[in-house]
C-alpha positions in Angstrom: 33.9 -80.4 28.3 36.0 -82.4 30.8 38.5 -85.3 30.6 37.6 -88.2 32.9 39.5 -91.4 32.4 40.8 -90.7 29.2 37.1 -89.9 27.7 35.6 -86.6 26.6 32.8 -85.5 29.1 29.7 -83.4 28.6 28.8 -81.3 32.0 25.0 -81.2 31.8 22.8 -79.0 34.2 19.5 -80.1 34.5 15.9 -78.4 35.4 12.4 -80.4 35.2 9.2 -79.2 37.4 7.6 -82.8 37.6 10.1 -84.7 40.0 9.4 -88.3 38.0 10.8 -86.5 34.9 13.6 -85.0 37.0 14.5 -88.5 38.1 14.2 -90.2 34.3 16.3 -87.7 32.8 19.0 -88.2 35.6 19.0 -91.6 35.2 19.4 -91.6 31.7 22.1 -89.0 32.1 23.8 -91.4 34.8 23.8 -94.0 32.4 25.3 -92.2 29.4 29.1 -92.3 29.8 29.8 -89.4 27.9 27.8 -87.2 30.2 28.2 -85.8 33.6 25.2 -84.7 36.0 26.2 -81.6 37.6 23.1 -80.0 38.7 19.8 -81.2 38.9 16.7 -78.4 39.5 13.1 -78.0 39.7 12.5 -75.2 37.6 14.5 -72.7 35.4 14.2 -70.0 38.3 16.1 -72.5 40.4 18.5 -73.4 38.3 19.9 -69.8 36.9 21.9 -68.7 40.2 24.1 -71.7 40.1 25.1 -71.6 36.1 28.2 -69.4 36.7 29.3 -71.3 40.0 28.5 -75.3 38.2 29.9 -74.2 34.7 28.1 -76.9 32.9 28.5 -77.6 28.8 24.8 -77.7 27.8 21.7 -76.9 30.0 19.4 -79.3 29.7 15.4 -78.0 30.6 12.2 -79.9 30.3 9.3 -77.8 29.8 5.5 -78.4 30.5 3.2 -75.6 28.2 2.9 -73.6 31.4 6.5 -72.7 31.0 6.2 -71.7 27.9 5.7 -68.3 28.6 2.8 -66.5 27.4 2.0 -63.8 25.2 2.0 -63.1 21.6 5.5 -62.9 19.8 4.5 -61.2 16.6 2.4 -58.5 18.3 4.9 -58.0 20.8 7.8 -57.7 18.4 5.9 -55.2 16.6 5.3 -52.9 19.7 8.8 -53.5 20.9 8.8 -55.8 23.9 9.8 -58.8 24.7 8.4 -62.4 24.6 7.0 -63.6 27.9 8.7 -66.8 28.2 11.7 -67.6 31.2 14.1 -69.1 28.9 15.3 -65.6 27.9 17.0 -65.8 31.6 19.9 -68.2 30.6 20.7 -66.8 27.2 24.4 -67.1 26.5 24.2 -70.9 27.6 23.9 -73.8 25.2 20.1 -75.4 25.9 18.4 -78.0 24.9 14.2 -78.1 25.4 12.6 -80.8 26.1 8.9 -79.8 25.4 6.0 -81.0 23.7 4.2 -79.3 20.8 5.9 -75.4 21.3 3.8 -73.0 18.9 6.1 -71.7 15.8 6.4 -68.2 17.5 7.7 -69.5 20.5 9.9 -71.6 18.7 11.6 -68.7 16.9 12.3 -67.0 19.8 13.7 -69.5 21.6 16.2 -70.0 18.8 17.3 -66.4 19.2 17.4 -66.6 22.6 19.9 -69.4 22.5 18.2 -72.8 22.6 20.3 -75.2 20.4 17.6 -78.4 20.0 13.6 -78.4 20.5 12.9 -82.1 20.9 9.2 -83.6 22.3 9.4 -84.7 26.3 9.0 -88.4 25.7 12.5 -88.5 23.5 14.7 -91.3 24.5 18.2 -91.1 25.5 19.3 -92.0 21.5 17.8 -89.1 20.6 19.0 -86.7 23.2 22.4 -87.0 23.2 22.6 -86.1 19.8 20.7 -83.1 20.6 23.0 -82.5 23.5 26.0 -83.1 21.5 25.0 -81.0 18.4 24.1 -77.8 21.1 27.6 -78.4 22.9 29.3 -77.6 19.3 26.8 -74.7 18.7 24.5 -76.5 15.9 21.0 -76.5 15.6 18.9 -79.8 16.2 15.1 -79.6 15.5 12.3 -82.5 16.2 10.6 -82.7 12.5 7.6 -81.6 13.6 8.8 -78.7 15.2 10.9 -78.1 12.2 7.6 -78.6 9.8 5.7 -75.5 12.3 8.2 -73.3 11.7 8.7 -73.4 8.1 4.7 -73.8 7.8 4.4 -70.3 9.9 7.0 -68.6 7.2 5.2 -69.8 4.2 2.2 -68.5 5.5 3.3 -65.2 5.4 3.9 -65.7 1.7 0.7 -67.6 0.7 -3.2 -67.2 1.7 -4.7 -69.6 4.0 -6.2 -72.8 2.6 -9.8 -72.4 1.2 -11.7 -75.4 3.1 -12.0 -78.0 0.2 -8.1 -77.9 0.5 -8.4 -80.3 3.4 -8.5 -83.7 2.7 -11.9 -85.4 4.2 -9.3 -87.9 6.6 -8.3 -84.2 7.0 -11.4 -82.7 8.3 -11.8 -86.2 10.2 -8.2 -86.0 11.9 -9.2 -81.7 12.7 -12.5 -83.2 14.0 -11.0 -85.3 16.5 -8.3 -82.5 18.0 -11.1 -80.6 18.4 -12.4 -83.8 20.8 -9.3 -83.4 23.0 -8.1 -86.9 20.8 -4.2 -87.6 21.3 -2.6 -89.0 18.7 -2.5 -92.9 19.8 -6.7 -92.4 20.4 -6.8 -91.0 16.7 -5.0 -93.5 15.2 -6.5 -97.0 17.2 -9.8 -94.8 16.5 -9.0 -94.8 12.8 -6.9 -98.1 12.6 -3.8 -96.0 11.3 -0.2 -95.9 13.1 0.3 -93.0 15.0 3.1 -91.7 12.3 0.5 -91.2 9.6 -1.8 -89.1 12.2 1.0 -87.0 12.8 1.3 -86.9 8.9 -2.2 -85.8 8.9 -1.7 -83.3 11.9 1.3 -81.3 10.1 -0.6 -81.4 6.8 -3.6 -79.3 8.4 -1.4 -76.9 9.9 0.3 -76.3 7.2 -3.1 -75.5 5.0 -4.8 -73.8 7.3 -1.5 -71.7 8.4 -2.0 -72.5 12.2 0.6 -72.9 14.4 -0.1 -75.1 16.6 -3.4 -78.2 16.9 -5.2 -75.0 19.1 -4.9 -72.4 16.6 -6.0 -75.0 13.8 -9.2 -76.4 15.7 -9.9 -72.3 15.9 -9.6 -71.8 12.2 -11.5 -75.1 11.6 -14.5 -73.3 13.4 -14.2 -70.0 11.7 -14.4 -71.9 8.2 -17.5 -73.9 9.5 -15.6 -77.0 9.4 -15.9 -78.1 13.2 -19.5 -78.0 14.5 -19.8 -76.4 17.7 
């Protein structure tokens, strides 16, 4: 952190593939007096060389799922290898991910690889900075949802997987509609709920079917003959 006219200042590097994101999260960053743009990127391979020379506070990356990584954490943990993702490549630096729906696996790792705050892609400004303040001090700053995945992922270790008259039947409606491809804001206008209580409904059925993310749910929906192919 660096003194600029009296104020404390957060150096922020900054990598995003699509260059429309790029440009709304530098202009939000611009905006936000407590921040400092000191490197802008295209893509985490990009931005790694320069970390040492631009020194920044928090790294700031937003992720689409192809940058994810790929892979299987729990198998690979057991045979001894790492987690394909790219964020293992700035470990040691604060980070804060900007990516939608991560699967709990990927989630756990990334928190041992040094990622400070998992929030979803369309988070505003107001709820970034906290994020970016929280990883500057070296706390931990989740998105609910992503929080509710995780802790869903460890129970099911402890617990068997939900018998099918478990689900609600809005339940079995809501895991219907994933299966469609349906985002949330179809679901609900489809529905006539708000999009909060579809992503009410959304956590609820991963957590009883012990799926980590809407994929690996619509998967188990099939196996339990709940979603007709």
């Amino acid at each position: 952190m660096t003194k600029e006219n009296g104020g404390s200042i957060i150096r922020i590097a900054l990598a995003a593939v699509s260059a429309v994101r790029r440009a709304g999260l530098e202009a939000m960053i611009a905006k936000t007096v407590s921040l400092k743009l000191v490197g802008s990127f295209q893509s985490i391979r990009a931005i790694e060389p320069h970390l040492s020379e631009l020194q920044p506070d928090v790294v700031v990356l937003d992720l689409t799922a192809a940058e994810l990584g790929s892979g299987d954490f729990e198998s690979n943990r057991r045979n001894g290898e790492r987690y394909n993702t790219p964020i293992t490549s700035l470990a040691g630096w604060p980070i804060v991910v900007l990516v939608d729906e991560p699967a709990s696996d990927w989630t756990a790792y990334a928190l041992r690889s040094g990622v400070k705050a998992i929030l979803p892609r369309e988070s505003a400004m107001d709820e970034i900075l906290p994020a970016i303040e929280a990883a500057y001090t070296g706390l931990v700053m989740l998105d609910p949802e992503v929080t509710q995945n995780l802790a869903a992922r460890i129970r099911q270790s402890k617990q068997s997987i939900a018998a099918p008259d478990d689900l609600t039947p809005r339940e079995i409606e809501v895991l219907r509609m994933l299966a469609d491809g349906l985002s949330n804001r179809e679901m609900a206008s489809r529905l006539s709920i708000s999009d909060h209580t579809v992503k009410f409904h959304v956590s609820s059925i991963l957590e009883k079917l012990g799926a980590a993310t809407r994929t690996e749910a619509v998967t188990r929906g099939i196996r339990m003959g709940l979603i007709l192919l």
